[in-house]
C-alpha positions as CSV (number, residue, x, y, z in Angstrom):
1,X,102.1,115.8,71.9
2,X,101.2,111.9,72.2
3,X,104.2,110.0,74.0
4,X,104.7,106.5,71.6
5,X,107.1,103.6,73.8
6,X,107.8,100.5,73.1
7,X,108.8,97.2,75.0
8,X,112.4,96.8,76.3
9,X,113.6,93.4,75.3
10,X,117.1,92.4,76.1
11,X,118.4,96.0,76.0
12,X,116.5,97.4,72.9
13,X,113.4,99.3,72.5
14,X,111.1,97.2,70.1
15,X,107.1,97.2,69.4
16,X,105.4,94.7,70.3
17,X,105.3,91.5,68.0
18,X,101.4,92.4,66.7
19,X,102.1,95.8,66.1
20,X,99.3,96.6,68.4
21,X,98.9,100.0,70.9
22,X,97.1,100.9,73.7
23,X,95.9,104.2,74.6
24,X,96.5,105.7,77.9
25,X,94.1,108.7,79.1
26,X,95.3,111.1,81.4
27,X,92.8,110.4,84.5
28,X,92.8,114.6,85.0
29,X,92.0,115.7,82.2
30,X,90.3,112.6,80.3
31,X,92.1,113.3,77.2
32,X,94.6,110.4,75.5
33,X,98.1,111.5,75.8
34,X,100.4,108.0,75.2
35,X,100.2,105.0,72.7
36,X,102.0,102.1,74.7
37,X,102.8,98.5,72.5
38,X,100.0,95.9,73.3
39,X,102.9,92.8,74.3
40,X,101.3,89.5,74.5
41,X,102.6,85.8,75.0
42,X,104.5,85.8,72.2
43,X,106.9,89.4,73.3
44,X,106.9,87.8,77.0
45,X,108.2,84.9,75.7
46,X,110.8,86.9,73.7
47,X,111.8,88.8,77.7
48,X,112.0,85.6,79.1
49,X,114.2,83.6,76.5
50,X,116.3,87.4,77.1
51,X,116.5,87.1,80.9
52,X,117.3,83.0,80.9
53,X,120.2,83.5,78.2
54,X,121.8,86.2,80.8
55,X,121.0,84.5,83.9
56,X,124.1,82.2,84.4
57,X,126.6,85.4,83.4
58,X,124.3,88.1,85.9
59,X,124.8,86.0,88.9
60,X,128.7,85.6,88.2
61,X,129.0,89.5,88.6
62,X,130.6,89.9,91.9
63,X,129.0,91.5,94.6
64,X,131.0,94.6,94.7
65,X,130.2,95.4,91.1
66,X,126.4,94.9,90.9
67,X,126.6,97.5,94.7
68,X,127.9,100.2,92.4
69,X,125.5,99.6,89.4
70,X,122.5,99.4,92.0
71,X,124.1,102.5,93.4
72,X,124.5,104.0,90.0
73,X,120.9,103.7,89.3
74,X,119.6,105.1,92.3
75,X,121.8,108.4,91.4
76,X,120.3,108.4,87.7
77,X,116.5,108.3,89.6
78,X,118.0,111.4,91.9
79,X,119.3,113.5,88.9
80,X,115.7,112.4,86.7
81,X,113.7,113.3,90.0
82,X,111.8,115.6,88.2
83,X,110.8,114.6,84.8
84,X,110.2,111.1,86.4
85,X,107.6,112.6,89.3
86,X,105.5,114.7,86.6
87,X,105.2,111.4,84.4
88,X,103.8,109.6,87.5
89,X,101.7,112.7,88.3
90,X,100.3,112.7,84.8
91,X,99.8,108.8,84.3
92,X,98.2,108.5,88.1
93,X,96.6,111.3,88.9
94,X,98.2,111.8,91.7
95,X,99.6,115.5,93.0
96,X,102.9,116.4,92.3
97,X,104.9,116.3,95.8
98,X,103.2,113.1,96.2
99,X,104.9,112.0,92.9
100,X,108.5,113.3,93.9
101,X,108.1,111.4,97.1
102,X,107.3,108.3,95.9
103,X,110.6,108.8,92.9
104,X,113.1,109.4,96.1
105,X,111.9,106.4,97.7
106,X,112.4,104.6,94.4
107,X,115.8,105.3,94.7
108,X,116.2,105.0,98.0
109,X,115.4,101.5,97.8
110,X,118.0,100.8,95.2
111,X,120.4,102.2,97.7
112,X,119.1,99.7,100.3
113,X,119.3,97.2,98.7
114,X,122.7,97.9,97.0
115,X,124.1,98.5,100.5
116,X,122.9,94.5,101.6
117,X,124.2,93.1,98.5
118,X,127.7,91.9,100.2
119,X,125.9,91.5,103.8
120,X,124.0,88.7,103.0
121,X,125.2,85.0,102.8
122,X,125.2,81.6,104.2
123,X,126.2,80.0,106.9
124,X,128.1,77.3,108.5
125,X,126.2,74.7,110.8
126,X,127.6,72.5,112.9
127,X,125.9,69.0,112.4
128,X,126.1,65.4,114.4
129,X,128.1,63.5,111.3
130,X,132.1,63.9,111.0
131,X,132.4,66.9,108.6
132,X,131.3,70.8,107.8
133,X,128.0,71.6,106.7
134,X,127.2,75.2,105.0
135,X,124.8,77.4,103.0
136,X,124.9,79.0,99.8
137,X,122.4,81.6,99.1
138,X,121.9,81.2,95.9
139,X,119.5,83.4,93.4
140,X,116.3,82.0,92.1
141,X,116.8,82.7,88.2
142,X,113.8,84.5,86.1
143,X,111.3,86.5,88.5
144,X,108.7,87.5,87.0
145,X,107.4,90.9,88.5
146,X,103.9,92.3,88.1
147,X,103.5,95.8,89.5
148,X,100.1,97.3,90.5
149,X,98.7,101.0,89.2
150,X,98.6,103.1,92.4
151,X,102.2,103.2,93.4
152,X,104.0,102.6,90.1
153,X,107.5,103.6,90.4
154,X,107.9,102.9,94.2
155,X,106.5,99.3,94.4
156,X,108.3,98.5,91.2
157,X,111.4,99.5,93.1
158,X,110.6,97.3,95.9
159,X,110.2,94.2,93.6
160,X,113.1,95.4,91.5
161,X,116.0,95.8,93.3
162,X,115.8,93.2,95.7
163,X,115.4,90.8,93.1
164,X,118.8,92.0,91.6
165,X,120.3,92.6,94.8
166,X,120.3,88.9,95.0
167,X,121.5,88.3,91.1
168,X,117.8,87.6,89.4
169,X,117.1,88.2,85.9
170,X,113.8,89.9,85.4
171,X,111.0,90.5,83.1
172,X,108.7,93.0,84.7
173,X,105.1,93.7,83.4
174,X,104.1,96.9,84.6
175,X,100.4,97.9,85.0
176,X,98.1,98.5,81.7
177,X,97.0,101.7,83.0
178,X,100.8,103.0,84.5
179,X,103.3,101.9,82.4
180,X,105.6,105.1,82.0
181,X,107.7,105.2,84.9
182,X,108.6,101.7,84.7
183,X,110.1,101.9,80.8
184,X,112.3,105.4,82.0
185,X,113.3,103.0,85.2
186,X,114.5,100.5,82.0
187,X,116.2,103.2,80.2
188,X,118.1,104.1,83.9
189,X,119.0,100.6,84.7
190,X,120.7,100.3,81.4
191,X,122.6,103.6,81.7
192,X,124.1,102.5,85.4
193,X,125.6,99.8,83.8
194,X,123.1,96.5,84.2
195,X,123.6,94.8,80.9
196,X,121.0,94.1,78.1
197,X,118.5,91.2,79.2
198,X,118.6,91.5,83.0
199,X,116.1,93.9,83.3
200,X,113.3,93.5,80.0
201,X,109.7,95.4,80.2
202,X,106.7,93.9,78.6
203,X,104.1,96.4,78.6
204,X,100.4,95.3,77.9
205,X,97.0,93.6,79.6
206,X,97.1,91.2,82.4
207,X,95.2,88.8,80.1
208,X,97.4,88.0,77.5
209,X,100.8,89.3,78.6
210,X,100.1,89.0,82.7
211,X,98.9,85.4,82.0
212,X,101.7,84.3,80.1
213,X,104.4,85.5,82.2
214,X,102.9,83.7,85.0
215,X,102.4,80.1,82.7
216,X,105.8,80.8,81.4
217,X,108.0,77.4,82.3
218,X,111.4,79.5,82.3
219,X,110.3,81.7,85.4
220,X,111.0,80.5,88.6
221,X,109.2,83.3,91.0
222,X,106.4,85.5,90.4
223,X,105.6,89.0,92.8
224,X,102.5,90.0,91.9
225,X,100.8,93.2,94.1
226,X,97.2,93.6,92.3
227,X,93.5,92.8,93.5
228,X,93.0,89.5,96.1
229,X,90.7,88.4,93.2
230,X,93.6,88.4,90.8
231,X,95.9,87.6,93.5
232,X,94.1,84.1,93.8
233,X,94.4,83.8,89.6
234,X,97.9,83.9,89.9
235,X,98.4,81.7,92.4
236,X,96.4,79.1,90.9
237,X,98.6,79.3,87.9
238,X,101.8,79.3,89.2
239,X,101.1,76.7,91.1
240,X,101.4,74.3,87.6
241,X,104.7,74.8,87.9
242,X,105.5,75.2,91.5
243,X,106.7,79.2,91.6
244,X,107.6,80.8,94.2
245,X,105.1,83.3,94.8
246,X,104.9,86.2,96.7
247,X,101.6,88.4,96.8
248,X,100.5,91.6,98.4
249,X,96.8,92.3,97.7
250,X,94.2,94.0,98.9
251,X,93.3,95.2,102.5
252,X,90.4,96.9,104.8
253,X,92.4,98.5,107.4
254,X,91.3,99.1,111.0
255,X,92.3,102.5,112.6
256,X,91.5,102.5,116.3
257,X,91.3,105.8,118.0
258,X,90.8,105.4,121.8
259,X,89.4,107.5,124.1
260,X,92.7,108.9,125.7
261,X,94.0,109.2,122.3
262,X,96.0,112.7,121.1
263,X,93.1,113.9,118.8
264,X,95.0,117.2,117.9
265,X,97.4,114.8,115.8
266,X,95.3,111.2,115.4
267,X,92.3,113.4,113.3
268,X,94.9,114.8,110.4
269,X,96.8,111.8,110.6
270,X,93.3,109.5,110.3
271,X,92.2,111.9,107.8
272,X,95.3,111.3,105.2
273,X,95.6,107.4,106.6
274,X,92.7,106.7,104.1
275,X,93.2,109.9,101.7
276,X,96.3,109.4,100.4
277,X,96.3,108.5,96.8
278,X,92.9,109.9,96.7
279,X,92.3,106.6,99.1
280,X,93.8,104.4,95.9
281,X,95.9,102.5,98.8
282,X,95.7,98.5,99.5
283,X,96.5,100.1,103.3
284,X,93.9,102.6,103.5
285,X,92.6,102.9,107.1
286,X,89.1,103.0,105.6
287,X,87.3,101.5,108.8
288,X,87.7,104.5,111.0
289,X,87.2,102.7,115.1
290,X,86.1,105.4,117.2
291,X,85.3,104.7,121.4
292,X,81.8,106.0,122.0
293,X,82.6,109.0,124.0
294,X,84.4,110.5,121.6
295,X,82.5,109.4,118.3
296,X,80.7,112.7,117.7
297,X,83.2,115.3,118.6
298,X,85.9,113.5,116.4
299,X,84.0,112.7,113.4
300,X,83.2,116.6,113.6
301,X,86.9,117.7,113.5
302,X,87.6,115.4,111.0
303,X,84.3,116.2,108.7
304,X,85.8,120.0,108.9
305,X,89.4,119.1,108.0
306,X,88.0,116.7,105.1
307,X,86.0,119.6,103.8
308,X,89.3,122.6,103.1
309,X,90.9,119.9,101.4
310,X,92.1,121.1,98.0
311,X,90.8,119.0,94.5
312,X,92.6,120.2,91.7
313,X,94.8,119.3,88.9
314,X,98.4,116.7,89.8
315,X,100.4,119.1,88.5
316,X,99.1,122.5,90.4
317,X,102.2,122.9,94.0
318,X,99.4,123.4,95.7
319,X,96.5,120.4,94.9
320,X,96.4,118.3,97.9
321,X,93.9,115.4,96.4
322,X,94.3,114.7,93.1
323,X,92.0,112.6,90.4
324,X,91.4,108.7,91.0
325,X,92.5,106.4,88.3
326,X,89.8,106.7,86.0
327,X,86.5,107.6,85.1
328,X,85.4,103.8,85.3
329,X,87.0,103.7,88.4
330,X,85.4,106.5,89.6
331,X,82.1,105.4,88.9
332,X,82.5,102.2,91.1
333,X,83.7,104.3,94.1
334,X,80.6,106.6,93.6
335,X,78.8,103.5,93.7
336,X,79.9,102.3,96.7
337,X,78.5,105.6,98.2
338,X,74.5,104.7,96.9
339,X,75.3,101.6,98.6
340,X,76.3,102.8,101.8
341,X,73.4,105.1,102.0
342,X,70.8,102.4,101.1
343,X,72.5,100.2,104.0
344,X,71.6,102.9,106.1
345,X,75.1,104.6,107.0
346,X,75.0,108.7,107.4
347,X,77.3,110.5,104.6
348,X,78.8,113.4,106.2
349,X,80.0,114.8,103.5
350,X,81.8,114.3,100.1
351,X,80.9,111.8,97.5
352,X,80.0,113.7,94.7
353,X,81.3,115.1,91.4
354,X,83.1,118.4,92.2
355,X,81.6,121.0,89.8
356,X,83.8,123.2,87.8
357,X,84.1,122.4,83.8
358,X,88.0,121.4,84.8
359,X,87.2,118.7,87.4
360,X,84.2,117.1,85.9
361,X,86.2,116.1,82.9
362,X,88.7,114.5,84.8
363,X,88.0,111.3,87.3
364,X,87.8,113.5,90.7
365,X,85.6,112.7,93.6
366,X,84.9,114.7,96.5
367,X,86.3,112.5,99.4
368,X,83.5,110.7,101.9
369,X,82.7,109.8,105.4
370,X,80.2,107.6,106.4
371,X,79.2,107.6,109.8
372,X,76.9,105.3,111.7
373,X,78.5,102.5,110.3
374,X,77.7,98.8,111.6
375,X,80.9,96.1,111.2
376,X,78.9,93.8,108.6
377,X,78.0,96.8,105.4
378,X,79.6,96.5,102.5
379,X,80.9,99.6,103.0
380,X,82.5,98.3,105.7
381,X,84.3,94.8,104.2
382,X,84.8,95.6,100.8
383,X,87.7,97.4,99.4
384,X,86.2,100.4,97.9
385,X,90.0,101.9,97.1
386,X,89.0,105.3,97.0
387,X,89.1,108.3,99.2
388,X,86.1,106.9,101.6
389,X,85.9,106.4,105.4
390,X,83.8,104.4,107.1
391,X,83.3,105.3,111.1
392,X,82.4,102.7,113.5
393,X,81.6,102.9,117.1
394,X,83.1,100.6,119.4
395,X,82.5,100.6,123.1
396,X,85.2,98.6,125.0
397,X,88.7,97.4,123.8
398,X,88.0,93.8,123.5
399,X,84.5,95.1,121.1
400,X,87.4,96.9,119.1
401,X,89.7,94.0,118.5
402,X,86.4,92.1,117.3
403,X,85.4,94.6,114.8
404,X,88.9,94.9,113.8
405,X,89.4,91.2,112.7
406,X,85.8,90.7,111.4
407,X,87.6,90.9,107.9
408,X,88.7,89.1,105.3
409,X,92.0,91.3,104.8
410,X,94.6,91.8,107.1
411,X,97.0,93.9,105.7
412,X,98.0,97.1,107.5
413,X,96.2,99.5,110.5
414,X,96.8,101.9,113.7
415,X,96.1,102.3,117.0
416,X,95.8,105.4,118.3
417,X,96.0,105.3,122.8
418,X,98.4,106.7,125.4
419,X,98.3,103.5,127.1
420,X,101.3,102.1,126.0
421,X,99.8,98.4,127.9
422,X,96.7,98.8,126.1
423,X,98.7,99.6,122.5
424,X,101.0,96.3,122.8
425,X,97.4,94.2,123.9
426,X,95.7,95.4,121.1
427,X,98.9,94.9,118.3
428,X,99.1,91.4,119.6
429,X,95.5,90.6,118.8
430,X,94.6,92.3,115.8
431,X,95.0,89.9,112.7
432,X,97.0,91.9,110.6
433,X,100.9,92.2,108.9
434,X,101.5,95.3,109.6
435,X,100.6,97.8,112.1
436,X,101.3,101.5,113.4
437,X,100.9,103.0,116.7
438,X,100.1,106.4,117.4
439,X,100.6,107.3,113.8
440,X,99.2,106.1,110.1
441,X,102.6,105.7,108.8
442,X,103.7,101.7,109.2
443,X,105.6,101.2,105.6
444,X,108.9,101.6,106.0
445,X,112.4,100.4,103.4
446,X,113.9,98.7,106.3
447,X,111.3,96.7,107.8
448,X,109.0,94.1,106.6
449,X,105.8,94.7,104.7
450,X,102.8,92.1,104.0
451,X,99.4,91.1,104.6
452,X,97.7,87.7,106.2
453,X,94.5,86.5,105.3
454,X,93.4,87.8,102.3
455,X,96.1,90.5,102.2
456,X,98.4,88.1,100.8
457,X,101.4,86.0,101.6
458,X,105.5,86.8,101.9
459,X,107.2,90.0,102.5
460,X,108.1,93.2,100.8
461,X,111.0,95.0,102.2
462,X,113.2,94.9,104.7
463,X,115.8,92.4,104.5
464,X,113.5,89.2,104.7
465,X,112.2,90.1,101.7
466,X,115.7,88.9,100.3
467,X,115.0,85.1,101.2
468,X,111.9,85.7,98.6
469,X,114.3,86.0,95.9
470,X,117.1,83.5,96.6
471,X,117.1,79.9,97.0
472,X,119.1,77.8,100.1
473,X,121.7,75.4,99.3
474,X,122.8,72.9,101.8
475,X,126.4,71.5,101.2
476,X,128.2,68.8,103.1
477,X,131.6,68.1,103.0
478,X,133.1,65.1,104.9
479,X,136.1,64.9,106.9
């Protein structure tokens, strides 16, 4: 059976204005299983006219009511758990407990969020003139929200409810290739009670209807989380009309493992720091740091772990890496691993095909590690977003720190010591936005996410990310 959906415009389900559809192929199997509408200026344009005609009544709701609906909707994700989770399996690639992870923290981040709704205000200020100064926090109006392909449901739930926490209207243009989730989210948001035209979906390319939602005059913000190179594009647009942009882009993680590290738990944990999503992750700790005198005898624990993993089909309990993407996407990680080995870096082992009739026709790659790495490869500073790992040798802890920051990203990483002195040096020199200690776990709802450099600019998460998506007024009233 081929799934057919449509955009959601102010509360209905409607094709797209050309009467166009795309075909999405399931990245396991390589076989076409949806038709989504092809939207394009002219159906953005129709969302955004939706979300500006709602926008003075949304932000009148009271704070109390738009809690419960946020609330509401984080229930309906909780009681869709499962239908939701094998559509993101299916449209990813990605195995199935992977999927129902990624739904529950979809919802809860609407609970977050709901719960900061009436916690968050202005502020009085006392001021030199004769009088009483204060803030109004104040939403921004239309956001428009652009969600990337590896993390559908869950980043579109960080971008989401924030936005409405704060009393946004939104029209959100979920990725070409991972659309699904994002319409059921639609469908969910209407059911919990968020009326017709705050939320609209515009499904289609990032050319024609990416593109226009960021050129559109009528949107005030745009959150895009997508490629640096197309971070960069967007930027340049918005900038026409002076948006507020936040972006969150790509990244080349370091993950330092000193000597005195805890191997028993820093090889697993290194292992599915840069494996996770098949390696599909903008905070991938793809340049594996190693000190000398352990280099060999970790990279053989970890070349032994990498090699029981289980490829197999997103929906099999037991698959622990599933398929990347797409074929196409495939094929450039696979490239990536001719280039390493003409640089001169040692494969270890993976980077193939994996045979079997059943893998072959789906977009699976049998994950990599390079060893023998030097800090200036292309292996080493390009994103490859896919499951590879590059292992460099580093000597002393200020040659570390060097290698670390000789990139262009700086989004996410870990240290892995027992020196707690040594772990606080070494967070407060490496240039990124997020970092982990002792563990390859450094996302969390409550705290701030977001890259420097190249990695982007503003926050996900965490209660800063609020001030991305409301404006400061300052009044003063005379005595």
């Amino acid at each position: 059976m081929v799934l057919t959906e449509e955009l959601l415009i102010n509360g209905d389900r409607t094709p797209a204005q050309s009467g166009e559809f795309t075909s999405l192929i399931d990245p396991a199997t390589g076989e076409g299983w949806a038709k989504i509408a092809a939207g394009d200026a002219v159906d953005i344009d129709r969302a955004v006219q939706a979300a500006d005609r709602i926008r003075q009544p949304w932000r009148q709701v009271n704070s109390r009511d738009r809690t419960r609906m946020l609330y509401r909707l984080a229930e309906l994700i909780r009681e869709h758990l499962e239908s939701l989770a094998e559509l993101e399996s299916r449209n990813v690639g990605k195995p199935i407990r992977d999927a129902r992870d990624e739904v529950n923290l979809a919802a809860d981040c609407f609970e977050y969020y709901a719960g900061a709704i009436n916690k968050v205000g202005g502020q009085t200020i006392p001021v030199a003139a004769a009088g009483t100064s204060l803030t109004f926090r104040e939403p921004i109006g239309v956001c428009g929200l652009i969600a990337p392909w590896n993390f559908p449901i869950a980043i579109t739930a960080w971008k989401l409810a924030p936005a409405l926490a704060m009393g946004n209207t939104i029209v959100l243009k979920p990725a070409s290739q991972t659309p699904l989730t994002a319409l059921k989210l639609g469908e969910l948001a209407l059911a919990a009670g968020i009326p017709p035209g705050v939320l609209n979906i515009v499904t289609g390319s990032g050319s024609r209807a990416g593109e226009a939602l960021v050129r559109h005059p009528l949107v005030r913000k745009i959150s895009f989380t997508g490629s640096t190179e197309i971070g960069s594009h967007v930027m340049k647009l918005a900038a026409d009309d002076i948006k507020r942009v936040t972006l969150e882009l790509g990244g080349k993680s370091a993950n330092l493992i000193f000597a005195d590290a805890d191997l028993e738990k820093a090889v697993p944990k290194a292992m599915w720091s840069v494996l996770g999503n098949a390696g599909q992750d903008c905070c991938a700790r793809s340049r594996l740091l190693i000190e000398r005198s352990i280099y060999d005898a970790f990279l053989e624990q970890l070349t032994q772990q990498f090699q029981t993993l289980k490829l197999g089909h997103p929906l099999d309990e037991s698959t622990e890496i599933g398929s990347l993407i797409s074929q196409n996407h495939r094929d450039r990680v696979a490239e990536y691993i001719q280039i390493g080995q003409v640089e001169g870096a040692k494969l270890l082992c993976g980077g193939y095909i994996p045979e079997g009739e059943h893998l072959r026709s789906g977009a699976y790659l049998q994950p990599a590690i390079f060893a023998d790495v030097t800090p200036t490869m292309r292996i080493a500073q390009e994103e490859i977003f896919g499951p590879v790992v590059c292992a460099i040798p580093f000597d002393t802890e200020a040659e570390a720190i060097a290698i670390a920051n000789q990139s262009f990203y700086g989004l996410s990483g870990s240290i892995w010591t027992r020196d707690i002195s040594r772990a606080l040096r070494v967070a407060k020199a490496i240039e990124t936005g997020v970092l982990s200690i002792n563990t390859g776990h450094s996302v969390h709802l409550e705290a701030p996410f977001g890259g420097v450099k190249r990695s982007g600019l503003g926050r996900e998460l965490g209660l800063n990310v609020l001030d991305h998506y409301s404006e400061i007024k300052s009044v003063f009233i005379a005595e």
